[in-house]
C-alpha positions in Angstrom: -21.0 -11.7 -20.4 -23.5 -10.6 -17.5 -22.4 -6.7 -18.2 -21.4 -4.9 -21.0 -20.6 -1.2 -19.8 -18.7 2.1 -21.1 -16.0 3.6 -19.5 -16.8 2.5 -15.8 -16.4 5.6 -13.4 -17.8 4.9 -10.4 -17.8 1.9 -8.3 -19.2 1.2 -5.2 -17.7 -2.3 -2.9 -19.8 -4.0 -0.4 -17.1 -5.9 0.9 -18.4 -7.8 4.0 -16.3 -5.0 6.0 -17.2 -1.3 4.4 -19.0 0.2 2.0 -16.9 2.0 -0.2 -17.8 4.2 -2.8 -15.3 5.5 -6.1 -15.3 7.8 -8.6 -13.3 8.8 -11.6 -12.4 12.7 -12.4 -10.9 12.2 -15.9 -8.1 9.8 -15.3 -7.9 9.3 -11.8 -10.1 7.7 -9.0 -10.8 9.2 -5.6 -12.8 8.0 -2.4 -16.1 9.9 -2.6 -16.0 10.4 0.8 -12.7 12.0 0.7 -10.5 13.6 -2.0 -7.3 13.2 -0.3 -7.4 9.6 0.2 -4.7 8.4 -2.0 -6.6 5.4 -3.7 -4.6 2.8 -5.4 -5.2 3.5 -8.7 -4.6 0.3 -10.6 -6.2 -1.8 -8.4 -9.9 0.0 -9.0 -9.0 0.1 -12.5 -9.0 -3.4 -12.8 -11.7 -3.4 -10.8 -13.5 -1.1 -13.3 -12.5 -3.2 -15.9 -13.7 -6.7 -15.0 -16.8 -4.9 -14.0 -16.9 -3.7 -17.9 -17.5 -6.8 -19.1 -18.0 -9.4 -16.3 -17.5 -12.9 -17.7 -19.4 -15.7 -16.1 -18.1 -19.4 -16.3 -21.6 -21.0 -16.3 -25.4 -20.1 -16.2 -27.9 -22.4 -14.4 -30.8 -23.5 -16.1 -34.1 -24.2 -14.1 -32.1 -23.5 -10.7 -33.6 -23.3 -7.1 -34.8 -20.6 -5.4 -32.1 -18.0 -4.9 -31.8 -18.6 -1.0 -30.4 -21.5 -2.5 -27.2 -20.7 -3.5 -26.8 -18.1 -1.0 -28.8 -15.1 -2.3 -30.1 -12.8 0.5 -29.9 -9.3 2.1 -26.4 -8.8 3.0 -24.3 -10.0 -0.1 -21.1 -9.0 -0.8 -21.0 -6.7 -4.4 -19.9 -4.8 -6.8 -21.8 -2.1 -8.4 -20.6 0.0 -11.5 -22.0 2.9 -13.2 -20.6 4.1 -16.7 -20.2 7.6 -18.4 -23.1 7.0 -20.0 -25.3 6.5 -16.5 -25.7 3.0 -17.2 -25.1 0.9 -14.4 -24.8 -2.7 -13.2 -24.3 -4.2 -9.6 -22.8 -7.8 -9.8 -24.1 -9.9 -6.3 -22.1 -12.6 -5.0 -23.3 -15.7 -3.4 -22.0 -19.1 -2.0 -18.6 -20.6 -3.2 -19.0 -23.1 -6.0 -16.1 -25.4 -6.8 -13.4 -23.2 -7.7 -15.6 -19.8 -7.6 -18.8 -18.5 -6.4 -22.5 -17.9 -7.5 -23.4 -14.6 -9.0 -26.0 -12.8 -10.9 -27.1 -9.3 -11.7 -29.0 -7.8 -8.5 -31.9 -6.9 -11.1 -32.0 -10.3 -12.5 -32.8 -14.0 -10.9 -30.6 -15.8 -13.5 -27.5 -17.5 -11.6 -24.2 -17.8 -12.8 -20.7 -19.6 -11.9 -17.8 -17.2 -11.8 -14.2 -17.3 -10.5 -12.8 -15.4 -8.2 -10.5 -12.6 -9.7 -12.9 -9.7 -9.6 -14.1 -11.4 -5.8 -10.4 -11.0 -4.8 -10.1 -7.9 -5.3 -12.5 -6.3 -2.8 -13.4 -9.2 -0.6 -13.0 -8.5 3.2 -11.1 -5.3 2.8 -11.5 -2.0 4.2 -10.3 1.4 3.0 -7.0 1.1 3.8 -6.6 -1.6 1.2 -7.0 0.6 -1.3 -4.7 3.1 0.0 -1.7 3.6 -2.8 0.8 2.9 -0.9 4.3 4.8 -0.2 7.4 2.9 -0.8 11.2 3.7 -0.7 13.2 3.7 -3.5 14.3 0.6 -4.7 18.3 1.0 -3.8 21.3 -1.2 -3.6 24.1 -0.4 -1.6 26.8 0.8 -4.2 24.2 2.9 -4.7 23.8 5.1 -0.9 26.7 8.0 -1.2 25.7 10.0 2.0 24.0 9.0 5.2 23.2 11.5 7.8 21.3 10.1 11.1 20.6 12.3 13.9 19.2 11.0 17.7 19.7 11.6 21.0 20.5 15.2 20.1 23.5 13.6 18.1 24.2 13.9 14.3 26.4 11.1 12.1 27.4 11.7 8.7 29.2 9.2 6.4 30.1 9.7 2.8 31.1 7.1 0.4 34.7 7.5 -0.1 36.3 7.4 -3.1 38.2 4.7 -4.9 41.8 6.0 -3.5 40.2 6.2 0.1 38.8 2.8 -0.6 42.2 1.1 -1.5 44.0 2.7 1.5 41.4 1.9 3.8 40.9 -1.9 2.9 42.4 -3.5 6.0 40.2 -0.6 7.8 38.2 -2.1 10.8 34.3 -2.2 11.2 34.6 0.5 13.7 36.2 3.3 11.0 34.0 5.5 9.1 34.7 3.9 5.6 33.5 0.5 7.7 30.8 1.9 9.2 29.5 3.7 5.8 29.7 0.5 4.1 27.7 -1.3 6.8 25.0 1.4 6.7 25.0 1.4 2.7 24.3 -2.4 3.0 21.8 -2.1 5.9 19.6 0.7 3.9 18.8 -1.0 1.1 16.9 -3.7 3.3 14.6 -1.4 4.9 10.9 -1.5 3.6 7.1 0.4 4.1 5.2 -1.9 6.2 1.8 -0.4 5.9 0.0 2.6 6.0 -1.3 3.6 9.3 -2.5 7.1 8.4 -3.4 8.4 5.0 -3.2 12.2 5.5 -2.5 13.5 9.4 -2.9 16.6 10.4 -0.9 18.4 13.1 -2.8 16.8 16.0 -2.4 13.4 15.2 1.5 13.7 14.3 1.8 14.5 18.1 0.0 11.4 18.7 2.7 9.4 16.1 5.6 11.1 17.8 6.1 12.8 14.6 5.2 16.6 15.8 9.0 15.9 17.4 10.9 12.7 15.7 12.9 10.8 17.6 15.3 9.9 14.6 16.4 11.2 11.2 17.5 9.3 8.6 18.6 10.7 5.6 20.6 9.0 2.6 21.7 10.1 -0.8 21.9 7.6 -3.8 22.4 7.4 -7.3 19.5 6.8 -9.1 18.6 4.4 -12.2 19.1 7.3 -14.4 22.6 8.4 -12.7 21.2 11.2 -10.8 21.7 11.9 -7.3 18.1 11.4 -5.0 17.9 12.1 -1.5 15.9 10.2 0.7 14.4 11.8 4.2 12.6 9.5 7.3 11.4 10.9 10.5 11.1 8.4 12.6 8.2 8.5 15.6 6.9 6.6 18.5 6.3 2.9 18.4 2.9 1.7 16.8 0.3 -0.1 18.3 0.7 -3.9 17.5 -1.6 -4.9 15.4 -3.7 -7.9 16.1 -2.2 -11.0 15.5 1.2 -10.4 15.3 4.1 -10.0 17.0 6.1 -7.6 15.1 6.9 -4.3 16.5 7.3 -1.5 14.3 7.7 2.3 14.2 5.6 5.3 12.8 7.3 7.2 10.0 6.5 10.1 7.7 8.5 10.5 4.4 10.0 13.8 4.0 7.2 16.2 1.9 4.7 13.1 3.1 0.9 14.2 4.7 1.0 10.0 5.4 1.8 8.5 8.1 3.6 4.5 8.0 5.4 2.0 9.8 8.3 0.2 9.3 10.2 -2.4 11.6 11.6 -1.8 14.7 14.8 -4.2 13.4 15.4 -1.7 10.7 15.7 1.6 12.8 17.2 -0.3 15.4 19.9 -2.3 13.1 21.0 1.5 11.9 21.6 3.0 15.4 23.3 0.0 16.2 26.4 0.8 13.5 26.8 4.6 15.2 26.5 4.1 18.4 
């Protein structure tokens, strides 16, 4: 083991993009930086905990000099501090085989390592470490209500019930039991892409088209536990592509949400298409 630490609760990433610094307050991490950032929590905890006791594969004896294997100014790292005030930074160097040099950046002993504590913070910038929104996980005998309003237009279906279902079986697409059932399927499908905006204020909603949505989508299910959820998505301008890629995708905000996402253009589209 090249550290043996308390209760980590603080950790600061040199990740070849940022430098980002943690902390813990009791049982919960935060950006120093900023307290509203919504940090993935599990993802720094493991974090915390390979940096606990950091287990190294190998240690080189009589190696070369540190330039060698890729020791310098500008490594990537992890440093830890515990609630004691002891503290450890773990310095990463070239790849090796199937994981990289390290050593303590107050030693000259080398190691070999794997990667799983490299992984986790290699090349990644704050919003990686964003705890990310999601929407419920739904299937669609499970959507009761849905309520979309655009173009100054409101549609409400409800889930019929089991009579209105047998009469209405040779029903066409175009009916409302047909075109509940086609939302109810559709809904289930639709997913967070990312996190665009962690906590916008009133200013920057205008910029998102969010000040004034251009959609609502709103659905009602039954939840694992048999209670009825309901489920609210303003839906705003579209968002810049990002580099790369070719998907197009809108900004959203979850009802009671300071965060701003996006989510593909096919699934806002692919529920208009039903109503209109």
């Amino acid at each position: 083991f090249v550290s043996d630490m308390g209760d980590v609760t603080s950790l600061t990433l040199k990740t070849g993009e940022a430098e980002l610094t943690f902390v813990k307050d009791g049982d919960t991490w935060h950006y120093k930086e900023d307290k509203k950032f919504p940090a993935a929590q599990n993802t720094l905890s493991s974090i915390a905990e390979a940096m606990k006791k950091f287990e190294a594969d190998r240690k080189l004896e009589d190696g070369d000099e540190l330039s060698a294997y890729g020791f310098g100014e500008d490594n990537l790292s992890v440093a830890a501090a515990d609630d004691t005030g002891n503290t450890k930074t773990i310095v990463y160097g070239n790849a090796v085989g199937d994981g990289y040099y390290v050593k303590a950046e107050d030693a000259d002993t080398v190691y070999t390592a794997g990667t799983t504590l490299y992984s986790q913070f290699q090349g990644k910038t704050l919003y990686d470490f964003v705890e990310s929104e999601t929407l419920p996980t739904t299937f669609s005998d499970d959507i009761t209500h849905v309520k979309l309003e655009f173009n100054g237009e409101t549609y409400v279906y409800d889930k019929p019930d089991e009579e209105e279902s047998e009469t209405e079986e040779n029903e066409t697409e175009e009916s409302e039991t047909g075109i509940f059932e086609q939302l109810a399927a559709a809904i289930p499908g639709m997913a967070i892409a990312r996190c665009e905006d962690y906590y916008a204020d009133a200013n920057e909603l205008k910029i998102y088209g969010l000040d004034k949505p251009q959609m609502k989508i709103e659905y009602a299910y039954t939840d694992s536990d048999g209670n009825t959820q309901t489920q609210t998505i303003y839906v705003g301008n579209k968002a810049k592509k990002e580099a790369d890629t070719d998907t197009e995708e809108y900004y959203i905000q979850l009802d009671g949400s300071d965060m701003v996402n996006t989510i593909s253009v096919n699934s806002v589209e692919g529920l208009k298409r039903y109503v209109t």
